[in-house]
C-alpha positions in Angstrom: -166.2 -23.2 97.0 -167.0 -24.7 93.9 -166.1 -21.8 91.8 -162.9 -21.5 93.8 -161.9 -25.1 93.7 -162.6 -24.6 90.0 -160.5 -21.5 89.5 -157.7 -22.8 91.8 -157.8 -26.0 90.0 -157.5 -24.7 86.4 -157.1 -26.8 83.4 -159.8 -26.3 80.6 -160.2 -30.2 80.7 -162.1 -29.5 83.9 -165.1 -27.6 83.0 -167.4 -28.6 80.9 -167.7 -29.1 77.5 -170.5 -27.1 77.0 -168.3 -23.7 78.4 -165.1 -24.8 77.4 -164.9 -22.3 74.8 -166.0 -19.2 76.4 -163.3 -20.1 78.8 -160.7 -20.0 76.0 -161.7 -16.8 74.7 -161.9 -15.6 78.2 -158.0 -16.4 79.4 -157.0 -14.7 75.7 -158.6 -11.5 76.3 -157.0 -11.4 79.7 -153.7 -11.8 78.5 -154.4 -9.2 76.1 -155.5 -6.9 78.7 -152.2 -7.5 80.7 -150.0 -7.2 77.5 -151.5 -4.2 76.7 -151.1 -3.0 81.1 -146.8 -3.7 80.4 -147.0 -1.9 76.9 -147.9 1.2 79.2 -145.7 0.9 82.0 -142.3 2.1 82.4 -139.6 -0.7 82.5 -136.6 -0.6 85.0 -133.0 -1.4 83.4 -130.7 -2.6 85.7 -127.7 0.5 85.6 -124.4 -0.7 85.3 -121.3 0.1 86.8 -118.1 1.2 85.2 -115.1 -1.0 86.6 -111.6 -2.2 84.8 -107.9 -3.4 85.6 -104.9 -2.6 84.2 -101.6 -4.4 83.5 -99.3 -1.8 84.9 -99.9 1.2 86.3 -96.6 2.8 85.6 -93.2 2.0 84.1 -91.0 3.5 81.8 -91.9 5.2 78.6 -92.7 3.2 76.0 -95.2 1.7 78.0 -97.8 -0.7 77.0 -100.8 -0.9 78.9 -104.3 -3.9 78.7 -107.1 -2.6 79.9 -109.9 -5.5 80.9 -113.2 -4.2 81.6 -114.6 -5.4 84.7 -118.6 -3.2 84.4 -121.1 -4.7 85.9 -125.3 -4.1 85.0 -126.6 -4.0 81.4 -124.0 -2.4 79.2 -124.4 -1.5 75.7 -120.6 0.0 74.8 -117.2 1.4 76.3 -115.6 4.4 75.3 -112.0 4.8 76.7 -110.1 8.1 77.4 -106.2 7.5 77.5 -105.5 11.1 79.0 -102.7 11.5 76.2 -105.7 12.5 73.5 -106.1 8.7 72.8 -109.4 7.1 72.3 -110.9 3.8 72.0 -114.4 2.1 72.0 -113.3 -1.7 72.4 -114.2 -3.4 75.2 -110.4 -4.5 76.4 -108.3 -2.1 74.6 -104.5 -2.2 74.8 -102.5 1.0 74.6 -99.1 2.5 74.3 -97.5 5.4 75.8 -94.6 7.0 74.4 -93.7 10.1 76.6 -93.0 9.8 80.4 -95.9 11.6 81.8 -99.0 11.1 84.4 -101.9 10.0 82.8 -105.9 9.8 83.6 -107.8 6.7 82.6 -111.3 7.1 82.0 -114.0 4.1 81.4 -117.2 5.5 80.3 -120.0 2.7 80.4 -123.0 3.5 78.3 -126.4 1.1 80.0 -129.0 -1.2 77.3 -132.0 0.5 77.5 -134.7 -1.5 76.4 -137.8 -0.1 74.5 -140.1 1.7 77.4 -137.6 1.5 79.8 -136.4 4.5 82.0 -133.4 6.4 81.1 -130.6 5.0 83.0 -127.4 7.5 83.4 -123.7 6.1 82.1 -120.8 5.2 84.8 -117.8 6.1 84.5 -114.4 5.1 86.2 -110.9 6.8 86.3 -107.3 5.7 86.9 -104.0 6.9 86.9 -100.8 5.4 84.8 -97.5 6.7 85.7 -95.0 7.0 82.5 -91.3 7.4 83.5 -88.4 8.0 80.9 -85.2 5.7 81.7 -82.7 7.5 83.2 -79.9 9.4 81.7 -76.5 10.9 81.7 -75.1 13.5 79.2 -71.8 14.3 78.9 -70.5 17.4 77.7 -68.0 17.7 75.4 -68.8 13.9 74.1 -65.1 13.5 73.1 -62.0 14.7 73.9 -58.0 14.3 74.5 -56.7 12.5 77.6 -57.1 14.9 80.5 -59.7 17.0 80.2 -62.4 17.9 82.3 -66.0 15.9 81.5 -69.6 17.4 83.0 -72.2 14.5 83.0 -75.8 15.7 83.7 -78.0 12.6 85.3 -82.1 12.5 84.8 -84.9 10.6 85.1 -83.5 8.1 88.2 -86.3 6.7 90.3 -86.5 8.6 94.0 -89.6 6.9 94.7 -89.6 7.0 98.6 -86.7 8.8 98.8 -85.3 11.6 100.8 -82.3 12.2 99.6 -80.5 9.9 96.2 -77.0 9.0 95.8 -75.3 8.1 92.4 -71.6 6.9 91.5 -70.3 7.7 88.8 -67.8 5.4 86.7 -65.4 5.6 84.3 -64.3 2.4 82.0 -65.5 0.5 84.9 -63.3 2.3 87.6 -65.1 4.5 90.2 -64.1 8.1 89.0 -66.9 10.1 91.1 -68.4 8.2 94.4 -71.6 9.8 96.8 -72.7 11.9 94.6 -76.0 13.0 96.3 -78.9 14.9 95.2 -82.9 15.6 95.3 -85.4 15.0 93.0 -85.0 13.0 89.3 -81.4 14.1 88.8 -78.3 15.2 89.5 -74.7 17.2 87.9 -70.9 16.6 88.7 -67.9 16.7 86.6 -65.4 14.2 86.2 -61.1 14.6 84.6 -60.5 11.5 81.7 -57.3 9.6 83.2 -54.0 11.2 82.0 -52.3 8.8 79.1 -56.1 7.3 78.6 -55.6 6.0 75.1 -57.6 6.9 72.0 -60.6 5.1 72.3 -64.2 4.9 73.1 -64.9 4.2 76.7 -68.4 3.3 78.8 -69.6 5.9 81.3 -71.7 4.7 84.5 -73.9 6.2 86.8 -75.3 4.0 89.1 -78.4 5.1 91.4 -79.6 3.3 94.2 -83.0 2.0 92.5 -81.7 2.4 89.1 -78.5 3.0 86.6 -77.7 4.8 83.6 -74.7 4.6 81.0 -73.2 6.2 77.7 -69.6 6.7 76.3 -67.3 9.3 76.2 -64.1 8.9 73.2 -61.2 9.9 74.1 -59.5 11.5 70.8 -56.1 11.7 69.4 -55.7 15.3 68.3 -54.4 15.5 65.1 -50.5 16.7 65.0 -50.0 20.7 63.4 -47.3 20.6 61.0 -46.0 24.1 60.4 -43.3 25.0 57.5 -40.5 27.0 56.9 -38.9 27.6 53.8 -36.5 29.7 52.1 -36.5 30.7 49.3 -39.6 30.5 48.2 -38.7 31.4 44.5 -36.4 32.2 41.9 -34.4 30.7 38.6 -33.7 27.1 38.2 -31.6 25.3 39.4 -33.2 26.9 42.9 -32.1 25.6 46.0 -34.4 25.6 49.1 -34.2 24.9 52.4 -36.9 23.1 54.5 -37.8 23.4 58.3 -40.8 21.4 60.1 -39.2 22.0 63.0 -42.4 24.1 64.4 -44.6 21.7 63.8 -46.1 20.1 67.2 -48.9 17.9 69.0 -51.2 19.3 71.6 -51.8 15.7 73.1 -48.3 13.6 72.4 -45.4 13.9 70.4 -43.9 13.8 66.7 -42.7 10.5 65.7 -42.3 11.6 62.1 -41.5 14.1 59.4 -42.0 13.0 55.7 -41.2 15.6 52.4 -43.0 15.6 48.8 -41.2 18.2 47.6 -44.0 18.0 44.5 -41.5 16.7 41.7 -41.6 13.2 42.5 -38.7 13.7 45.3 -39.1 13.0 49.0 -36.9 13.1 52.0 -37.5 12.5 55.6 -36.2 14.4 58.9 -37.6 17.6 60.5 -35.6 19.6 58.0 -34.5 19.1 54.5 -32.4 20.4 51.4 -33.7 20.6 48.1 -33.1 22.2 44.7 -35.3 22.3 41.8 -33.8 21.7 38.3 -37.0 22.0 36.3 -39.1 25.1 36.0 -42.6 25.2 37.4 -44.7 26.0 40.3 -44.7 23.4 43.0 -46.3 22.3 45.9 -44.3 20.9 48.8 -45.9 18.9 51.5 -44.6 18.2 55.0 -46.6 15.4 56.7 -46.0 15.1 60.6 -47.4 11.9 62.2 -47.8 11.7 66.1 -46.9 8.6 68.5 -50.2 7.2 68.1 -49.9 7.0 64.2 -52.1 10.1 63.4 -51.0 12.8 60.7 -50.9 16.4 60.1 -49.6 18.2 57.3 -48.8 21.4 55.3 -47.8 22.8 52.4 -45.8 25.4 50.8 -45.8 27.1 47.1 -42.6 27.4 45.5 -42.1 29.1 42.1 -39.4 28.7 40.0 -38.6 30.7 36.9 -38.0 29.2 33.5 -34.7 30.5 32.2 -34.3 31.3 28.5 -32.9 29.0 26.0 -29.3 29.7 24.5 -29.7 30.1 20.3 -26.3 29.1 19.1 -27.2 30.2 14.5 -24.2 28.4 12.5 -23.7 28.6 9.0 -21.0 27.9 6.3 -20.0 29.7 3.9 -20.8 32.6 5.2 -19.9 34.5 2.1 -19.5 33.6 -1.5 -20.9 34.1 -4.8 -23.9 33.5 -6.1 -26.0 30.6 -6.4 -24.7 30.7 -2.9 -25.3 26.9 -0.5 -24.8 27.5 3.3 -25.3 24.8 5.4 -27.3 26.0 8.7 -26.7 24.3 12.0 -28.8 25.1 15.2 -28.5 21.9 16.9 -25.9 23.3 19.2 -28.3 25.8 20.7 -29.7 24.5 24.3 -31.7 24.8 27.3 -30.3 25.8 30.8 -33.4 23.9 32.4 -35.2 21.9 29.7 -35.7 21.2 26.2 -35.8 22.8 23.2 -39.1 22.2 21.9 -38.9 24.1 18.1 -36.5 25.6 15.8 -37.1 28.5 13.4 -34.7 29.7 10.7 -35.8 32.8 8.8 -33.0 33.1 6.1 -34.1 36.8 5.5 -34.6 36.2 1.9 -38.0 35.6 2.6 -37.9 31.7 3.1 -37.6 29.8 6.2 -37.4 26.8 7.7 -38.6 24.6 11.2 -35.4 22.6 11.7 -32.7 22.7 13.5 -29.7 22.2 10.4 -31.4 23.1 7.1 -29.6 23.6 3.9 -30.7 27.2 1.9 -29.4 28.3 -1.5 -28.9 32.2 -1.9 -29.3 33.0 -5.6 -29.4 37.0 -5.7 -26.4 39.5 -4.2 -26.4 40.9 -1.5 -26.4 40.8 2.3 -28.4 38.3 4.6 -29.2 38.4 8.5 -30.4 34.4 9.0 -32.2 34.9 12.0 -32.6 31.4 14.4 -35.5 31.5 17.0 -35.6 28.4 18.9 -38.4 28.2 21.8 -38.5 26.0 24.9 -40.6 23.3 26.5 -42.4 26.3 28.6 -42.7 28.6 25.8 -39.9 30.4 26.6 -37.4 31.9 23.5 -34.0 32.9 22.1 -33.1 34.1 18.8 -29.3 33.9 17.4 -28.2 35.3 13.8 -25.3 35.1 11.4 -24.4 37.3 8.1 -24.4 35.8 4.9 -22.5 37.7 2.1 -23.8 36.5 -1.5 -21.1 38.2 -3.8 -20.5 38.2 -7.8 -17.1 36.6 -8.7 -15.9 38.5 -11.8 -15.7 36.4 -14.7 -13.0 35.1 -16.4 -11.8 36.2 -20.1 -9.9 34.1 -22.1 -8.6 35.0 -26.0 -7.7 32.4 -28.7 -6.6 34.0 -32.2 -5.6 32.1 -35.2 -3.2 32.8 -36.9 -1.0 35.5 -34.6 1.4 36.0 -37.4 0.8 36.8 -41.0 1.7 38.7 -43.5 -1.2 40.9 -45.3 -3.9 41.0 -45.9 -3.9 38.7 -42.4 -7.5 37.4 -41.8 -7.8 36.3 -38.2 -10.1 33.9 -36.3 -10.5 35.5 -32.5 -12.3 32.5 -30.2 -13.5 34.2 -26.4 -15.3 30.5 -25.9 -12.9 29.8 -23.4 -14.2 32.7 -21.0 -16.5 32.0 -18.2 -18.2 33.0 -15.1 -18.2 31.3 -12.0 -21.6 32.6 -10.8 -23.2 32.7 -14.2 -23.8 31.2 -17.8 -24.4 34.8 -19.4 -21.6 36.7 -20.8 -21.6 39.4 -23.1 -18.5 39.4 -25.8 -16.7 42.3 -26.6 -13.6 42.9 -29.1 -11.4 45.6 -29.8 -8.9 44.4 -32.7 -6.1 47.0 -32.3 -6.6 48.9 -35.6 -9.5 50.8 -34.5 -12.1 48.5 -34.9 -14.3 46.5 -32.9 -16.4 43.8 -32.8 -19.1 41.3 -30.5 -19.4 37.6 -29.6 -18.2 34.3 -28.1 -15.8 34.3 -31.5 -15.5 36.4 -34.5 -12.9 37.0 -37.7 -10.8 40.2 -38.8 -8.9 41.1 -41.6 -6.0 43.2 -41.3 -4.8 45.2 -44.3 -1.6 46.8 -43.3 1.5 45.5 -41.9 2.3 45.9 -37.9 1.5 44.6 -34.2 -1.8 44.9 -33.2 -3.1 44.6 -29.4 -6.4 42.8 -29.4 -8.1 42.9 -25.8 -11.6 40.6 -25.3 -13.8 42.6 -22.5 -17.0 40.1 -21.0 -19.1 41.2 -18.8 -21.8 38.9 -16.6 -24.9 40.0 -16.0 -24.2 42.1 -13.1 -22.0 44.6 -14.7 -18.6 42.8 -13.4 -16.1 42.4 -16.5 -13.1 41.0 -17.2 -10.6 41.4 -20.2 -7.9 39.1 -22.3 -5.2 40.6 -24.2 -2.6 39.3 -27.0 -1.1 40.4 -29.8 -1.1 40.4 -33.8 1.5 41.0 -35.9 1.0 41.4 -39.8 4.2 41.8 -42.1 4.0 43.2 -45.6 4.6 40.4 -48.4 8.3 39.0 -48.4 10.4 41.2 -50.9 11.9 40.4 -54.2 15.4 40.9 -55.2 16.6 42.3 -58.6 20.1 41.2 -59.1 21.7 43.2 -61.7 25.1 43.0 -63.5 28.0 44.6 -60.8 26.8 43.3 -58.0 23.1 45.8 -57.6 20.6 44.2 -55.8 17.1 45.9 -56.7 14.5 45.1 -54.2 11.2 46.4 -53.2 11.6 48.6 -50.3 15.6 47.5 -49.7 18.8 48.6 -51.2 22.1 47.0 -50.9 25.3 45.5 -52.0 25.1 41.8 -51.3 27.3 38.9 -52.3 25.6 37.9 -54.9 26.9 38.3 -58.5 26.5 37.1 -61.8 28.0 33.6 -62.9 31.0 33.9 -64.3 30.5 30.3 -65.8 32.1 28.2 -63.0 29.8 29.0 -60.6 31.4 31.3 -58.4 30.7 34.8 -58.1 32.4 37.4 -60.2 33.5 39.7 -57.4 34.8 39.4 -53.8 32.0 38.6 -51.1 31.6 40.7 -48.0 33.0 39.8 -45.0 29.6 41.4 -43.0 27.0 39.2 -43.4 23.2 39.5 -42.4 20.7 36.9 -41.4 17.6 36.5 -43.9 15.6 39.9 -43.2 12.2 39.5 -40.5 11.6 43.5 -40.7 9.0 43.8 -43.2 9.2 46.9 -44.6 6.3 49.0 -47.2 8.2 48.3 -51.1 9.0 51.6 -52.9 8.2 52.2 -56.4 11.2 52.9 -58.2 15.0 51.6 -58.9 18.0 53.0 -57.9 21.5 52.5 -59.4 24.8 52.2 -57.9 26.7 55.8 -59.2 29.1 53.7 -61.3 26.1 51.8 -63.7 24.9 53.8 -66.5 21.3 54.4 -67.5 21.9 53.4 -70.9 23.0 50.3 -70.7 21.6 47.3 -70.9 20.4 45.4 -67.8 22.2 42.1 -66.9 20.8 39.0 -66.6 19.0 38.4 -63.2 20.0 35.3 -61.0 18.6 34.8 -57.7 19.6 32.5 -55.5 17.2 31.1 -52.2 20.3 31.7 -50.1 20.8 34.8 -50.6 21.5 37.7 -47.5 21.0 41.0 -47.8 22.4 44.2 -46.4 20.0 46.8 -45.5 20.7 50.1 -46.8 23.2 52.6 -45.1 24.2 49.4 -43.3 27.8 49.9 -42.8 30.0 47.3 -44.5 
């Protein structure tokens, strides 16, 4: 007993001091012994158990989803399967889902396994999550006029518990479509857009009995069609056409308005319209046709018009006269039927021309000229015109001075031709013929004429293009006036001239010796050539002496064989 009581009644402070320390060494190799017993025995971890919650476990895609992990026993991690290929190893994940779909859930619980300790197998736990998409309606077309026929396709509404589902269907609020029933998720019905629905964009609703869907449908205004007729559709200015929209039309409404660019800055309104075109070109003409709820159609038409020519109207004067000839030129009256003229062009066809309209030209040779005017248009268009000019050589003019024109010999004249001229030249060329047989050159010149007698001198100048032109006058040259021998019985001796005469020789009072002649002539202008010689009255005789002369300055004398 008193070993038991000792053993049962353990501290050391009870033995004795003399065993005290065996005792210690005794307790240390027994724990020892039983440290070294667990070290090589298995140890039991307590398993655990997978469990969680989830927030939802179905609603419409997206869908957010927390997990809380609710495992029990000795967990070490988590690993979380989505069903949707998603992973996770957090304790409480959270996770989206995007698509409608059915989804597994699976918690994998992985147990602490201490060292030594049996293996322990992991738990797992599965769910399911429910994704539904919102429900839908589609129309088909999306748009359209007033009046036509609409198919709407409903999906995705909730049956859940349901036999049969009914939908209505409405249209900008008012019930278009009503019972419409059907199995399963979705349903298809058609539905007619109100006649005279305006253009605009309107809400279409499908209500379900657990859920609804909407989208909108736009009624359109179709653009009006404008259609054009015109006539004719080219030709030369000024081109007058006729326009008709009277085609044109609106599949949904009516025309309210017709508007014309004719495409040269005019307009007009009215389905039809008159126009002409005064300017050559090619235009465009637009009709634009607008429809009772203010939208617009239009068209357009091509309409070519011709550029006529210009008119050259080539005016000149002179159109003839001699050279250096001046013409005055005048195109400005030339013109264009349906523009402008743009350029002038004078060739004067002596070589030279000239780009204005009224230029001035000097012709200085002979001859014949076609001036040729070529004036060009504002579209490129020309015209030519042309007038004659005739350059002619006026003859010249001769024109004799002589000095003296009366003489007795040996007569030396002057002869002056400076007094000639040419009208259309400075150059002349001088040439004299005297009369007598002899001839002479330049502007003035001198002869002498030895015998008695009327000459015909003639000037001849000639200009440098071979025209001439000649002067004539007249010379005369008388022999010396004759002298008059007087002699005793009333004989006259003189040089050349024989007669009787009144003269006689003083008697001493002064009055002649004899009777005078009734027949009296006027002092002589014939010169005549003196002969060499005397003759005597038959009643004188040779041997006698001859009588004194006397000559008076007033004395007349009868040519010989004039009768008495």
């Amino acid at each position: 007993m008193g070993e038991a009581s000792l053993s049962r009644h353990y501290p050391v402070k009870r033995i004795s001091e003399a065993r005290s320390s065996k005792l210690h060494l005794g307790w240390l190799m027994l724990a020892v012994a039983v440290f070294l017993s667990l070290l090589n025995s298995p140890v039991m971890a307590t398993p655990p158990v997978a469990d969680f919650s989830m927030s939802t476990s179905s609603g419409r895609a997206p869908l957010t989803v927390y997990f809380t992990d609710l495992s029990t026993g000795s967990v070490d991690s988590w690993w979380w399967e989505f069903g949707d290929g998603s992973t996770s190893s957090s304790q409480n994940p959270v996770h989206r889902y995007t698509y409608a779909g059915t989804y597994a859930v699976t918690l994998t619980v992985y147990p602490f396994l201490p060292p030594g300790s049996a293996m322990v197998n992991p738990s797992e736990k599965t769910a399911t999550v429910y994704v539904k998409l919102d429900p839908t309606i589609v129309l088909s077309p999306l748009s359209g006029k007033a009046g036509i026929w609409v198919t709407v396709t409903g999906n995705n509404f909730d049956v859940s518990g349901l036999e049969f589902a009914q939908a209505d269907l409405f249209f900008n609020g008012i019930e278009i479509v009503s019972n419409i029933w059907f199995e399963g998720s979705g349903f298809s019905t058609s539905f007619k857009v109100p006649d005279g629905t305006p253009p605009g964009t309107y809400t279409v609703q499908a209500y379900g009995q657990r859920d609804s869907a909407s989208t909108t449908f736009t009624v359109t205004n179709l653009a009006p069609q404008a259609q054009i007729d015109a006539s004719p559709l080219s030709g030369k200015t000024p081109l007058a056409v006729h326009f008709s929209g009277s085609r044109s039309y609106d599949e949904d409404g009516s025309i309210s308005s017709y508007r014309w660019d004719f495409g040269d800055g005019a307009s007009s309104e009215g389905a039809t319209a008159d126009h002409t075109y005064n300017r050559p070109g090619v235009y465009t003409a637009k009709l634009t046709v607008t429809d009772d709820y203010k939208k617009t159609g239009s068209a357009t038409v091509t309409i070519s018009i011709e550029n006529r020519a210009p008119v050259a109207d080539a005016r000149a004067n002179p159109t003839s006269g001699s050279d250096p000839l001046i013409v005055n030129f005048d195109g400005s009256q030339s013109s264009d039927p349906d523009g402008t003229i743009r350029s002038f062009h004078w060739n004067f066809g002596d070589g030279t021309w000239e780009r204005i309209a009224s230029p001035t030209h000097q012709y200085r040779n002979l001859g014949s000229y076609t001036a040729v005017l070529t004036v060009t248009d504002d579209m490129g268009l020309t015209a030519q015109d042309k007038v004659i000019i005739s350059v002619g050589n006026e003859p010249p003019v001769a024109h004799v001075a002589i000095s003296p024109q009366k003489g007795t010999r040996p007569l030396s004249v002057t002869l002056d031709g400076l007094q000639s001229y040419d009208p259309d030249d400075s150059d002349l060329i001088y040439v004299w013929d005297f009369g007598d047989g002899t001839s002479g050159n330049g502007a003035t010149t001198g002869h002498t004429y030895l015998r008695d007698g009327i000459y015909h001198i003639s000037l001849l100048v000639i200009d440098p293009h071979g025209v001439s032109s000649a002067a004539h006058s007249t010379i005369e040259v008388e022999p010396p006036f004759p002298w008059v021998l007087v002699l005793s019985g009333g004989i006259v001796i003189g040089a050349g001239l024989i007669a009787l005469n009144h003269f006689r020789k003083p008697n001493g009072t002064g009055q002649p010796a004899g009777p005078p002649t009734n027949h009296k002539v006027p002092d002589p202008e014939v010169r005549v050539e003196a002969d060499t010689g005397l003759e005597y009255p038959s009643g004188l005789e040779r041997s006698g002496e001859l009588p004194d002369l006397s000559i008076e300055s007033s004395s007349e004398i009868w040519k010989e064989g004039e009768k008495l």
